[in-house]
C-alpha positions as CSV (number, residue, x, y, z in Angstrom):
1,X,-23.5,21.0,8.9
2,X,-20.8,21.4,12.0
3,X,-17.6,19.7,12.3
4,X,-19.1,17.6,14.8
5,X,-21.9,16.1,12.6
6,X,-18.7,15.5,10.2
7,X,-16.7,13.8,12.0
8,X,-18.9,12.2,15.0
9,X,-16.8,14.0,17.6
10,X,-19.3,14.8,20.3
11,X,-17.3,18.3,21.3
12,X,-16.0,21.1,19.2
13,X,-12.3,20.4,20.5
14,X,-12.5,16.4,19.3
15,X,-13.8,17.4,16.2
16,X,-10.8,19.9,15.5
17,X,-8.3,16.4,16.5
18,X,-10.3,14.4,14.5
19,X,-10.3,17.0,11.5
20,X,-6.5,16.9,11.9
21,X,-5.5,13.7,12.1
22,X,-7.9,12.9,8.9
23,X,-5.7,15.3,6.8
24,X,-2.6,13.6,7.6
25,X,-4.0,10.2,7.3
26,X,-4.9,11.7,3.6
27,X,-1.6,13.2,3.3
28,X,-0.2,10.1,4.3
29,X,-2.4,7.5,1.7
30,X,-1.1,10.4,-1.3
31,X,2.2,9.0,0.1
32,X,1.8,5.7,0.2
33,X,-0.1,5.9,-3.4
34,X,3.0,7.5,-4.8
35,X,5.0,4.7,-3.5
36,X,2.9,2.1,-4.7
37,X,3.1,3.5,-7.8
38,X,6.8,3.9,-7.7
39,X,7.1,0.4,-6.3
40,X,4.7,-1.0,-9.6
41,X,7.1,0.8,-12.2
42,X,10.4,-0.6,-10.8
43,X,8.8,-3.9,-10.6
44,X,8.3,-3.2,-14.3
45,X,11.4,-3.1,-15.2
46,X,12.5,-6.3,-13.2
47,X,9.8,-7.8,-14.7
48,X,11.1,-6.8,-18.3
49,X,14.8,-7.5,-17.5
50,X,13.6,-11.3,-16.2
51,X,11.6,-11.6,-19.5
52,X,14.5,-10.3,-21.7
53,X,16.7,-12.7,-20.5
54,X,14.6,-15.6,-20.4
55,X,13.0,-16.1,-17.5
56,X,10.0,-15.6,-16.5
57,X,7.8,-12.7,-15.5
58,X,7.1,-13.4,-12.1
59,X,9.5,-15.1,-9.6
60,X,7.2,-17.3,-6.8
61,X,10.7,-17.4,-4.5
62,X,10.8,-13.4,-4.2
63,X,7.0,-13.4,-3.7
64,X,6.9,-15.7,-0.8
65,X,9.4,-13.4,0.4
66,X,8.1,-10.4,0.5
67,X,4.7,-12.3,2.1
68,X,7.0,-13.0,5.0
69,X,8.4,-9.4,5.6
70,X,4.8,-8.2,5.6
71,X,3.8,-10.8,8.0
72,X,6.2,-10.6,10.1
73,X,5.9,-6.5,10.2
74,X,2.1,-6.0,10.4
75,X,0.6,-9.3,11.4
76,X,-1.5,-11.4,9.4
77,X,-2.8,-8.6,8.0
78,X,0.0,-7.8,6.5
79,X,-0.1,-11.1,4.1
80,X,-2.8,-9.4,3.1
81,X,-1.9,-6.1,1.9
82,X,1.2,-8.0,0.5
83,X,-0.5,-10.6,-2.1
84,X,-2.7,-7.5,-3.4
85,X,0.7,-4.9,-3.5
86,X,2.0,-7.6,-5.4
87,X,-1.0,-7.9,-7.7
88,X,-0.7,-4.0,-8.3
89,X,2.9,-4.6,-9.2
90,X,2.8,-7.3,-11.1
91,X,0.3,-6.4,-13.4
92,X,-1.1,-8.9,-15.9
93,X,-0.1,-12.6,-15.3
């Protein structure tokens, strides 16, 4: 199989930009990934400090927003990706 059939680049020289540009979008999502997953653990420990103290696990006021930053930064979309970054980080309700 050629890098054209790979990719679906028509020429040799768009398959090479296409074959590029997909390794740093896959460098990029291990980033993001290792965010999220930084982002899920310190949202842990909010989570535990709230509950220590008596409150509760998840605060509705912070969630709306962090909905509005995404909104406002990506679109409507971007509510999106927040309500299921927030389910990653919230973990069990």
């Amino acid at each position: 199989m050629t890098a054209t059939d790979v990719t679906g680049a028509r020429t040799a020289e768009a398959a090479d930009v296409i074959t590029g540009a997909r390794e740093r979008i896959d460098a990029l999502d291990d980033r993001i990934i290792g965010l999220i997953q930084e982002r899920a653990a310190v949202s842990a420990v909010i989570q535990e400090a709230r509950i220590a103290s008596g409150g509760r696990r998840v605060n509705l006021s912070r969630e709306m927003e962090v909905l509005g930053h995404y909104r406002e930064a990506l679109g409507r979309p971007g509510t999106t990706l927040a309500m299921t970054l927030l389910e990653l980080c919230r973990g069990r309700v």
